[in-house]
N, C-alpha and C positions, 0 to 999 in steps of 0.2 A: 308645302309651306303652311297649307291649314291646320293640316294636324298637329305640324309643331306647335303653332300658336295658341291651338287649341288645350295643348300639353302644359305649356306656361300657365296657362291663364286657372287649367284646374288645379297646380300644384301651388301655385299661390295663395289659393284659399284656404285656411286653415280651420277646421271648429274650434272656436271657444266659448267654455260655458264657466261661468263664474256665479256660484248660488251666494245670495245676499243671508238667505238665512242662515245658511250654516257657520257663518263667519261673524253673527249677530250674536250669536249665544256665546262664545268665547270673547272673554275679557284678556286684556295685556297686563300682566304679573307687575307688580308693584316693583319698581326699577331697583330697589336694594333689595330685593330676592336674588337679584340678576349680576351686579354689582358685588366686583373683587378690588381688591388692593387699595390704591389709593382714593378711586373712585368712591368705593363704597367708606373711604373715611371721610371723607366731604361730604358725601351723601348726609352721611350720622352727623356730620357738625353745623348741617345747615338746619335739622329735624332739631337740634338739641339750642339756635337760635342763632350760631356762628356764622354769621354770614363772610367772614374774611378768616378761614383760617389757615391760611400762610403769611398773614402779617403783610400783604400788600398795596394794600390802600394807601391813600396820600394819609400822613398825620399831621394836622396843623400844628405849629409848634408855641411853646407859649410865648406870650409878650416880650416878657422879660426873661432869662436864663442866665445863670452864671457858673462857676465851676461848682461851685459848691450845691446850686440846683441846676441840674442842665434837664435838657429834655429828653426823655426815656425812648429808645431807640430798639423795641422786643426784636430778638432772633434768637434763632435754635443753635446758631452757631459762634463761632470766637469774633466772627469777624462781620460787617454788613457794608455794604454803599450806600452813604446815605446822600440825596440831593436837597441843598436848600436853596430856597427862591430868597434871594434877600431881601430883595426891596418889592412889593405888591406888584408895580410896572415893569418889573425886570423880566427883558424878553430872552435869558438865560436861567440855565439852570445851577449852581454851584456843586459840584461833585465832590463827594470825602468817603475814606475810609474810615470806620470807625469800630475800633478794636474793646474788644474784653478787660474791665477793671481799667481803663482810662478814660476821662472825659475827652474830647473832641473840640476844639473851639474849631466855627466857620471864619472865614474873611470876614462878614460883616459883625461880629462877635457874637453870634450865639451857639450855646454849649450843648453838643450833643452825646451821651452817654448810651450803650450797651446793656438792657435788660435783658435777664436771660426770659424764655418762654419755651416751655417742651414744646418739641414736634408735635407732631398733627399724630 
């Protein structure tokens, strides 16, 4: 039984040796070296100042809107969801579809319209 235990206890020990310098002198590649596809477009639009470029941030909308000015709604595509908070207190959100070439009126009347903006 000693020798078993003897057996356990040397095969549990492992070496390890990890050198601090050799790992000092090698620096980590500047991450859009590294960076493909959509990543490295983000990468490029945050360097170029874009901090939001998929249009997903909240957009306050103005005071006042009407059909004739509503407020500008960018996406890449025909169609978006737009959510309005109608009233500052309101603990809902109002949901709309808002389509290509037509204004949008909310329940509480403000006009939401479709800007196009190229993709990313």
């Amino acid at each position: 039984m000693a020798l078993l235990s003897s057996r356990i206890f040397f095969t549990s020990h492992r070496p390890l040796s990890v050198s601090a310098a050799r790992l000092a002198d090698k620096m980590m590649a500047d991450p859009i070296e590294h960076a493909t596809g959509k990543e490295k477009r983000e990468l490029l639009a945050q360097l170029a100042g874009n901090d939001d470029p998929y249009h997903s941030k909240a957009i306050k909308r103005m005071s006042t809107s009407s059909k004739a000015n509503p407020n500008p709604v960018p996406s890449a595509f025909d169609s978006r969801i737009v959510g309005c908070i109608c009233e500052e207190d309101a603990t809902h959100i109002k949901w709309m579809w808002v389509y290509k070439g037509t204004p949008t009126r909310c329940a509480c009347g403000h006009w939401f319209q479709l800007v196009e903006k190229p993709p990313l």
